[in-house]
C-alpha positions in Angstrom: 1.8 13.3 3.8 2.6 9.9 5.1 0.5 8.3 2.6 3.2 8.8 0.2 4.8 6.1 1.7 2.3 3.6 1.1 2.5 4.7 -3.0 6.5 4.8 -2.5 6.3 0.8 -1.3 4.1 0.3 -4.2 6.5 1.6 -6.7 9.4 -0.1 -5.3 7.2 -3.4 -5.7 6.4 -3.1 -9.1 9.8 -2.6 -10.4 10.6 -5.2 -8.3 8.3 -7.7 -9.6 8.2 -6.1 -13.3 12.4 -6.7 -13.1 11.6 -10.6 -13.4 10.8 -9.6 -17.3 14.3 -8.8 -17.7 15.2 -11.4 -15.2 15.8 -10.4 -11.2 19.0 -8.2 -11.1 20.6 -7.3 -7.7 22.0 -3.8 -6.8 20.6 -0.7 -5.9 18.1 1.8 -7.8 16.8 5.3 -6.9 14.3 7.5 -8.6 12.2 10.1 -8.3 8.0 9.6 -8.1 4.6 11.7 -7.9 1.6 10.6 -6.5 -2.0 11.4 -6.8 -4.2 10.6 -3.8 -7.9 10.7 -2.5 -8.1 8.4 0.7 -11.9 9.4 1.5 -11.6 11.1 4.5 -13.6 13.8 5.7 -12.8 17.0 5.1 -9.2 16.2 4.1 -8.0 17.4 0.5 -6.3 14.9 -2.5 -3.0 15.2 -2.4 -0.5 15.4 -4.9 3.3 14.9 -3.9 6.7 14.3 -5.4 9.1 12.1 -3.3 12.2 10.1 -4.0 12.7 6.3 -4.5 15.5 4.2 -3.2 15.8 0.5 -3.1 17.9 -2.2 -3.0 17.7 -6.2 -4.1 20.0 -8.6 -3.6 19.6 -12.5 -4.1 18.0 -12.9 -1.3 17.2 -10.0 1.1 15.7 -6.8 0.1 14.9 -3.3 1.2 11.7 -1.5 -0.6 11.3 2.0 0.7 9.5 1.4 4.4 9.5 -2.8 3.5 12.2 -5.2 4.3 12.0 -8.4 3.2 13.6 -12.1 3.3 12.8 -14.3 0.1 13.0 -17.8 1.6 12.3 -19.6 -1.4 10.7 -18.5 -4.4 7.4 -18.8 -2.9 7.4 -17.6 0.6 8.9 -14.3 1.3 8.8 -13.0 4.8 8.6 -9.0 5.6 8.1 -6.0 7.8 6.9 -3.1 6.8 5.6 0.1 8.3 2.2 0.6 8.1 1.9 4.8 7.1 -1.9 4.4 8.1 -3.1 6.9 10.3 -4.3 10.6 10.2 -2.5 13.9 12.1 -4.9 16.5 13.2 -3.6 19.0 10.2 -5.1 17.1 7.3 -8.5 18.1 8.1 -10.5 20.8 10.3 -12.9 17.5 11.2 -9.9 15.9 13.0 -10.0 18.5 16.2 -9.9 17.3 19.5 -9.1 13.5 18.5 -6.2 11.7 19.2 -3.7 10.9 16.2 -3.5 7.9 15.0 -0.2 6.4 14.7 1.7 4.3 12.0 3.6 1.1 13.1 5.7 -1.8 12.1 3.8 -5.0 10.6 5.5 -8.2 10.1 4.2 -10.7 8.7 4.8 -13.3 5.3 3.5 -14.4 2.0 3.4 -17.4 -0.2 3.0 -16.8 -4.0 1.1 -19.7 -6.6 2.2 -18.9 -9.8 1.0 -20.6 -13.4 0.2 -20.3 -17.0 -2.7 -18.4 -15.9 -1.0 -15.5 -13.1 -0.1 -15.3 -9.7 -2.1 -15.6 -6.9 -0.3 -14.5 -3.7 -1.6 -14.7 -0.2 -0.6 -12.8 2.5 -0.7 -12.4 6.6 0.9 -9.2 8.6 0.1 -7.9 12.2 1.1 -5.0 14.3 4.7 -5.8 16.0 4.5 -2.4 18.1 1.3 -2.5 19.9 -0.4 0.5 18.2 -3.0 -0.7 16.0 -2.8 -4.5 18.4 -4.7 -6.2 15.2 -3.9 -7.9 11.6 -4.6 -8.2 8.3 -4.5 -10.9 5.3 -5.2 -10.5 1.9 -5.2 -12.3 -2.1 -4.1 -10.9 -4.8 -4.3 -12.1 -8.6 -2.1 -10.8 -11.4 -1.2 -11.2 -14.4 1.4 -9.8 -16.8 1.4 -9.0 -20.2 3.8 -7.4 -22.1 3.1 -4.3 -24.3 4.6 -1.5 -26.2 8.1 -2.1 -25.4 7.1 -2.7 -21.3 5.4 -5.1 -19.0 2.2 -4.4 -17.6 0.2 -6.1 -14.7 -3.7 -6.2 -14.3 -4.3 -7.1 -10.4 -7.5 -7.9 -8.5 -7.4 -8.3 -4.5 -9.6 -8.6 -1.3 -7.7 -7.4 2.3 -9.4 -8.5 5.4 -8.7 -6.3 8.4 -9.4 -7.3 12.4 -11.4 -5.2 14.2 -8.7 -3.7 16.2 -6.9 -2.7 12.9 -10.4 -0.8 11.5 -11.2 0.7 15.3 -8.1 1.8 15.7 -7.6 3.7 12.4 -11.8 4.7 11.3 -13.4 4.2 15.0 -14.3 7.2 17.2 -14.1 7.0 20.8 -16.3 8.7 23.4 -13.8 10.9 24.3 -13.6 12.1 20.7 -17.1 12.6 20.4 -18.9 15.7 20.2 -22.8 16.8 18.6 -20.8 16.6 14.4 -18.6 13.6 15.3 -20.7 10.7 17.1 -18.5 7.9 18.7 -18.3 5.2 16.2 -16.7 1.7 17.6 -15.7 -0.3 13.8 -15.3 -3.9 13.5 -13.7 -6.4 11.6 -13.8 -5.3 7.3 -12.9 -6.3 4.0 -11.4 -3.7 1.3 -11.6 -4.6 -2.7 -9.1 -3.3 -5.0 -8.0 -3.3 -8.1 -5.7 -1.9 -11.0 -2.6 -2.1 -13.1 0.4 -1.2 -12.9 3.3 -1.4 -15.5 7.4 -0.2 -16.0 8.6 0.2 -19.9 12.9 0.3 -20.0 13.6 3.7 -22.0 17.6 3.3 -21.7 19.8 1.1 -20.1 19.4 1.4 -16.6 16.4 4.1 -16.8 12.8 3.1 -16.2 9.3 4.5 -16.2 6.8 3.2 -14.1 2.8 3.5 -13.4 0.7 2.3 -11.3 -3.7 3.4 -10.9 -5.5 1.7 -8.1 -9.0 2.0 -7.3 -9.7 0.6 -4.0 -14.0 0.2 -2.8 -13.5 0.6 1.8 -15.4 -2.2 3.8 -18.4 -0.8 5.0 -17.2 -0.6 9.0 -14.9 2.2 7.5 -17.1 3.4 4.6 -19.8 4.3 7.9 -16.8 5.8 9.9 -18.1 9.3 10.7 -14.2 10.3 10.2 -14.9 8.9 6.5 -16.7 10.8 3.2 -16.1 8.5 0.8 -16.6 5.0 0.4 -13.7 4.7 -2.1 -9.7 5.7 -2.9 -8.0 6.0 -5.7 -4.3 6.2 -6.2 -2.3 7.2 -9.5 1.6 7.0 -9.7 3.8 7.8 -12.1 8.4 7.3 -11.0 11.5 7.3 -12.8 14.2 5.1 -11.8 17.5 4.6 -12.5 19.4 1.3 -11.6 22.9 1.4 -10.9 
């Protein structure tokens, strides 16, 4: 269930980034979304969950779901954000007799190039609670076009995750480890994802938004024995209203 999250901070990001079609407007929005999601691990079923969205953007300082966030200039943009990774031993039979792992707060900043051609934004966050203890940075391009009424966004990005960040979340320690489950120690990875996502206005102050992506897991977590899949996907489909 706390996956939703992740999706929920993606939503509020798109309509976020999709509002600078219509130029940025302050105030507050809230929505309802669904999600469709397949994370790859083993023995734990897709989900499919309805939750709501709220938000709120003002010139400067935002709040997107589980992310907070400073916009410095129009480049840099620092942010925390709670990091919904993690597993509880109900999502799947394999999980018995490990420890859960938790979610935590990540801080961290990002400084955004943008031309003719896209944006290119780069990005640095680590753990600020001490459960995970590691970090991650990533690049992301996009670009947006707009079509049938809406604004849509083709994105490409590459995530780079310390080894404390993968062992902590795909590793299996020797306490966890029995003749199905072998202890597994993971090291430093790199994810690659990519996908669109786009929001179409159907009535002042009402929008729809999408978003698919298709993410291909580094190979210290594809060979996690907690892992079945070497891939996730993740559809979403909100509503919002902005007041």
């Amino acid at each position: 269930m706390t996956k939703v999250f992740l999706v929920l901070m993606s939503a509020s990001v798109i309509w976020a980034s999709s509002a600078g079609a219509n130029e940025q407007q302050t105030g507050w929005g809230v929505g309802v979304g669904a999600v469709f999601m397949d994370q790859g691990y083993r023995g734990a079923d897709s989900e499919t969950q309805l939750f709501p969205i709220v938000f709120y953007q003002g010139q400067n300082f935002f709040w997107r779901g589980p992310e907070l966030g400073y916009q410095v200039t129009d480049n840099i943009t620092l942010y925390g954000e709670y990091r919904f990774d993690g597993f509880e031993l109900e999502d799947s039979d394999y999980f018995a007799g490990m420890e859960e792992r938790k979610g935590t707060l990540d801080i961290g900043a990002s400084f955004t190039v943008d031309s003719e051609f896209g944006e290119l934004t780069f990005s640095g966050q680590a753990d600020a609670l001490g459960e995970h203890k590691g970090y991650e940075l990533g690049v992301r391009f996009s670009k947006g076009f707009q079509l049938l009424g809406g604004a849509i966004s083709p994105f490409i990005e590459v995530n780079y995750l310390s080894d404390d960040l993968v062992d902590y979340y795909y590793g299996v320690r020797n306490s966890e480890a029995n003749a199905f489950r072998p202890a597994y120690q993971a090291e430093n990875t790199v994810n690659y994802s990519t996908g669109l996502s786009g929001v179409w206005v159907v009535a002042e102050r009402q929008s729809i938004m999408a978003s698919l992506t298709y993410t291909v897991l580094g190979d210290e977590i594809e060979n996690s024995p907690i892992i079945e899949d070497g891939e996730s996907t993740n559809l979403f489909m909100g509503y919002i209203y902005r007041f």
